[in-house]
N, C-alpha and C positions, 0 to 999 in steps of 0.2 A: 504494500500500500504506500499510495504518496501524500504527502502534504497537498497536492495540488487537486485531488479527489475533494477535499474539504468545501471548497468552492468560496477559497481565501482569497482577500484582495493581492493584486501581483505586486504593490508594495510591500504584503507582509511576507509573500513567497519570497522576494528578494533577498528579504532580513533573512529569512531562517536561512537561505542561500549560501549570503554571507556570513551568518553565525555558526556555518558547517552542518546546520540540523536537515539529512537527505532524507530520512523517512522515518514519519511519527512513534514513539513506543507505544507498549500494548496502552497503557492508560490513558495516552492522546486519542488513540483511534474509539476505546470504549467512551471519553467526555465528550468532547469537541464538536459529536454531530447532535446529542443529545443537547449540549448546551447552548450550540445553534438555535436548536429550536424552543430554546428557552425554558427549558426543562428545572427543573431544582435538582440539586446532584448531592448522593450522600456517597462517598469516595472512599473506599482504604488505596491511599494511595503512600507508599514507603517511600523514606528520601531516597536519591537518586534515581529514579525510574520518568522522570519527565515532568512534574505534576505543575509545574508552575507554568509551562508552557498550553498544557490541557485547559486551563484555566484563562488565562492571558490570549491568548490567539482569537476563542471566540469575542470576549469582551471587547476586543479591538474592535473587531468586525465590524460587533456590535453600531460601537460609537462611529465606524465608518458608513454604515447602511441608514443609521437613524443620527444624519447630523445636527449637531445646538439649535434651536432658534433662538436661544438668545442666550447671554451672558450667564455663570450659575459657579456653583458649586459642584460639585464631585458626583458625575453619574454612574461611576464605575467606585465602587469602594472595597478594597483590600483590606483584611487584619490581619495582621500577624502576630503571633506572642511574645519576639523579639526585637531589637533593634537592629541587630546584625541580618533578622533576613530578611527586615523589612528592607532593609538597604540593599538584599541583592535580590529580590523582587523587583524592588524598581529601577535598578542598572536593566538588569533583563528585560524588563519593560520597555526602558530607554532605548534598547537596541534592535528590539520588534517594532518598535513606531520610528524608527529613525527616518523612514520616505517618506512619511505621513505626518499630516500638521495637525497634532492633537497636544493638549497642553498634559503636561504630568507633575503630580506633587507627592510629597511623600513629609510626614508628621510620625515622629517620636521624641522620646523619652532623653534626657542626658546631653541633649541642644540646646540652646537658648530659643527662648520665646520670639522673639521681635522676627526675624526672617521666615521662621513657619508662619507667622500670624500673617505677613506680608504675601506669602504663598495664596493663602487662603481668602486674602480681600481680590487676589485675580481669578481667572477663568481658570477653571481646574474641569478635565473627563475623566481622567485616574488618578487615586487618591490610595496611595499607601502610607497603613498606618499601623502602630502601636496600639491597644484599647485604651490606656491609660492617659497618654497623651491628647489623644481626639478626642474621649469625656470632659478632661480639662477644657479645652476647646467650648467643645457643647455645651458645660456647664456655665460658661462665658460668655456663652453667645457668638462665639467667633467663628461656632460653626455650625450649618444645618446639614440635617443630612433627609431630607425632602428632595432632594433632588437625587438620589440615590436610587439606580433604575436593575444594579445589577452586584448583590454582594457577596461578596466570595472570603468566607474563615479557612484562614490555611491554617495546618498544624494543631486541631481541635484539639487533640487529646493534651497536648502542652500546654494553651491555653488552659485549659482545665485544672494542669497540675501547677501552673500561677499563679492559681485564684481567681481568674479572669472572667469567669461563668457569670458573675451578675453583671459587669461593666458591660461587656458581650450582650447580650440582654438587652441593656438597655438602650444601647445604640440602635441594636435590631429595632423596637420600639420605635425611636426617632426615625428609620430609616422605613416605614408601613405604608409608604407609596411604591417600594422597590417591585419589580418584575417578576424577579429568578434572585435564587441564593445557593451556590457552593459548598459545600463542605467538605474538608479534607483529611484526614488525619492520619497517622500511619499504623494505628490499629483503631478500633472499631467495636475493639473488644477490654471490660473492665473502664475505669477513669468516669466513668454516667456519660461516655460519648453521644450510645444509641439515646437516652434520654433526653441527651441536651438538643439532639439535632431533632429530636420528635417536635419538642417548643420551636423549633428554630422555622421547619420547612415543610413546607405544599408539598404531598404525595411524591416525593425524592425518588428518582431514579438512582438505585442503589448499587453502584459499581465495586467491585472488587477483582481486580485484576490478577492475575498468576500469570507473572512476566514468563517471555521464554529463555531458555540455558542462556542464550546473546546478551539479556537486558539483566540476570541474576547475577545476586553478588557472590563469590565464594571465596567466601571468608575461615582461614583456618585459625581455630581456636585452641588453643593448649593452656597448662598452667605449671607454674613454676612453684612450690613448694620451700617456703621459706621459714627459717630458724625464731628469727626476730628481723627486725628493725636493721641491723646494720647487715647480716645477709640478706633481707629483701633489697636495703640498696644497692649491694654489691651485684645483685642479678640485673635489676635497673642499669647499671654502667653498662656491664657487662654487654647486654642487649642493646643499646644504645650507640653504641660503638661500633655493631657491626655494619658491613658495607651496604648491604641490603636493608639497611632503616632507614629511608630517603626523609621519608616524612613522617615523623611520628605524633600523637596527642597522647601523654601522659597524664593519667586519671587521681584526682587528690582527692580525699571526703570535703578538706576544710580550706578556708584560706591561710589559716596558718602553717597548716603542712605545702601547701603549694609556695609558700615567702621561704620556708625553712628547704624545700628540695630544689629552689631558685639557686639558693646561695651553695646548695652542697656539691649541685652538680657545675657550677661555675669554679669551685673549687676542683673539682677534678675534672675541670678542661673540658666540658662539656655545655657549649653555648644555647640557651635556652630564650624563647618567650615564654608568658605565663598572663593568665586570664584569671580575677580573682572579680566575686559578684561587687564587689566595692570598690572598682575601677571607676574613674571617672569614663566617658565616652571617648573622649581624645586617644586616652591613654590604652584603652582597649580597641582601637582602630589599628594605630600604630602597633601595637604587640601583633594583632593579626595579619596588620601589612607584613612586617617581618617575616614570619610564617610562610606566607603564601608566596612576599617575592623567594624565598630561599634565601635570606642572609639568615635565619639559624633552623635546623631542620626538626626543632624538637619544641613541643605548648605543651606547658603543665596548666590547667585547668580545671573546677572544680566544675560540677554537672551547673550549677546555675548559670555560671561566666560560659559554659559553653553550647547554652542551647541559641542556637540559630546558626552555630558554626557551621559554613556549608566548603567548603573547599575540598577541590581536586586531588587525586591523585596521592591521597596519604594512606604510605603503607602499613601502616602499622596504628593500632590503639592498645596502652600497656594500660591493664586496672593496677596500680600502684598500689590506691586504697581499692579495696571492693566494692559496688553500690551498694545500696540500702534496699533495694527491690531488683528484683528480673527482670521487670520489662525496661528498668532501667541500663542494666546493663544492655537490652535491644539495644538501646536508643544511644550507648556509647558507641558497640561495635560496629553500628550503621553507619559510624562515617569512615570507614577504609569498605575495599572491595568492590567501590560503587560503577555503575555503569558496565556489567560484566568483568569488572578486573579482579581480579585477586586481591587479598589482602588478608592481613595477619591480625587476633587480638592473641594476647597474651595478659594473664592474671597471675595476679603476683600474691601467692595466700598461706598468709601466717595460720596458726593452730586455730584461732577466734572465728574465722569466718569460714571455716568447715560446714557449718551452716547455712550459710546464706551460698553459698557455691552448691549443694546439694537441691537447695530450691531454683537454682537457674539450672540445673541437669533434669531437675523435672519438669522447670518450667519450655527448656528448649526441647527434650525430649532427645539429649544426647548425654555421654560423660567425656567430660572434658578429657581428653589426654594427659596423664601428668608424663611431664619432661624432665631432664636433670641437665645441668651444664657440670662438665666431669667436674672442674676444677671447684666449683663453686656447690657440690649434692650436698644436701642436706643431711645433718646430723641425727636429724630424728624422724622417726617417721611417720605417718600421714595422722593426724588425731584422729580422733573416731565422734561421730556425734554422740552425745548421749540421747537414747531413747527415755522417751517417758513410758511408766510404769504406768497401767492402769489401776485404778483403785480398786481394794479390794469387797464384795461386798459384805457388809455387815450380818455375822449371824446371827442368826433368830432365836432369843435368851430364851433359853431351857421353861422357866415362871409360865412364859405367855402361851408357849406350844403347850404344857401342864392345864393353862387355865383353860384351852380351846378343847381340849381333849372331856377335861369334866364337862362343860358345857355337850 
């Protein structure tokens, strides 16, 4: 199948041309007609597999088939849950409308007010945003979203685990002249997604894609078996070091463990970025610039600083600290392997978290591989969980079976 089956304007065929995109993935080809025709879309759609384009392509369209009459606000409205992808939403945006003269704006969090607000007094057709930042807005009056014909929730399920379910809401609310509404999430299952989207949308055309072997990620996963604290670092160098770790994200629980494995691994010669959720926005662009241009090949990162991280090409994700939930760890290891490549996680698991590694073997429905590095195997070996003992039940005192008996 082609993009050009779509019955795309030839300005947007151009873009995708020139952005290298030759033929739509599985999740383009299930949205894009349905969303043509204006359909409500409830989506499992996984990062890497196309979804922002699924979504984007028609809305252009959209606004190309049904031009302004007059002056307005945002008829196309985006959410995102973060800054980071609200910001590469709308790059990608920017680079699908480049032949086309449609205006674009984009509102979040960790900027100053005065140039968003000035965004907003001009002519806006797409409008990506943060929820937190465009309620401020709203609550201001500095923005309406009545003119909002087409809105699209990327990343529900993250939204969710933000807190974002009421804000979300109530935009939806303000936004009760819209057309059609998107939803996206990368599971569909757990989080109150199916619940949220039931409030959200008109009889949703419910997609769930199963990409083919081409568009799957394969990702191999192992685990490293560690003593304490200084041999889990030492496996960390260790792996870090080698030639085939192009691009790695190192996993922290805290931000204090990501300031203290900054300094440790600078100390042993090993150049790092790092993403901590108390970054100002400056300061977490550039740590991500770095990253992505290649001047240091290694992000340490706690799960809050690094949801929206979307970038190419990284081989590798190490759980340094373990997650707190399963689908957590998903949503780490989903960012290497992507777009049919290969990629590596590796888990780095002291005696304590023998537990929470046993519920991601059941919750994946694999066991993890354990590895040793000769020089660095571990002294002891693998803890064992403790099982819980069921209670015993209580027996029936001699008196009362005696009393039942005379009776």
């Amino acid at each position: 199948m082609q993009f050009e089956e779509f019955d795309l304007e030839p300005q947007l065929l151009a873009s995708l041309k020139t952005m290298g995109h030759d033929a739509p993935t599985t999740i383009q080809q299930l949205t894009i007609p349905l969303a043509m025709e204006q359909r409500d879309i409830l989506a499992h759609a996984p990062t890497g597999t196309g979804k922002t384009a699924s979504y984007l392509l028609p809305a252009l369209q959209h606004l190309l088939d049904f031009p302004r009459r007059r002056p307005g606000q945002a008829r196309v409205l985006v959410l995102t849950p973060t800054r980071e992808l609200a910001s590469q939403v709308h790059r990608y945006a920017s680079h699908l409308a480049h032949h086309v003269d449609l205006q674009l704006g984009i509102v979040t969090g960790g900027v100053p007010y005065g140039p968003q607000e000035e965004v907003l007094r001009g002519n806006v057709d797409l409008l990506v945003a943060t929820p937190g930042r465009l309620m401020d807005y709203l609550d201001k009056g500095k923005f309406s979203a009545t003119d909002v014909e087409i809105l699209v929730i990327d990343e529900a399920d993250r939204m969710l685990d933000m807190g974002f379910a009421q804000v979300v809401k109530s935009i939806v609310i303000e936004a009760q002249k819209r057309q059609q509404t998107l939803l996206f999430s990368a599971t569909l299952e757990g989080n109150g997604v199916r619940s949220f989207a039931n409030e959200l949308l008109n009889d949703p055309a419910e997609l769930e894609a199963e990409p083919p072997r081409s568009e799957k990620a394969k990702i191999h996963q192992w685990v490293h078996l560690a003593d304490d604290k200084a041999h889990k670092f030492a496996l960390l160098c260790n792996i870090l070091r080698r030639e085939e770790v192009s691009r790695a994200i190192v996993f922290a629980k805290t931000r204090e463990t990501v300031a203290s494995l900054e300094g440790q691994l600078q100390q042993a010669g090993i150049p790092t970025a790092f993403m901590r959720g108390d970054m100002e926005q400056k300061k977490r662009f550039q740590a991500l610039g770095r990253f992505t241009k290649g001047e240091v090949n290694v992000l340490l990162a706690t799960d809050v600083a690094a949801r929206g991280i979307d970038v190419d090409d990284i081989t590798h994700v190490i759980n340094y600290d373990m997650p707190r939930t399963a689908d957590i760890y998903i949503h780490r290891i989903g960012r290497t392997g992507r777009a049919g490549k290969k990629g590596t996680a590796i888990s780095l698991v002291e005696a304590h978290d023998m537990l929470i590694l046993s519920k991601i073997e059941r919750y994946t429905e694999q066991k993890l591989k354990r590895r040793v590095i000769e020089e660095l195997r571990p002294k002891h070996k693998e803890a064992r969980i403790p099982v819980k003992k069921k209670p015993k039940k209580a027996a029936a005192k001699p008196g009362k079976n005696k009393a039942k008996r005379a009776k």
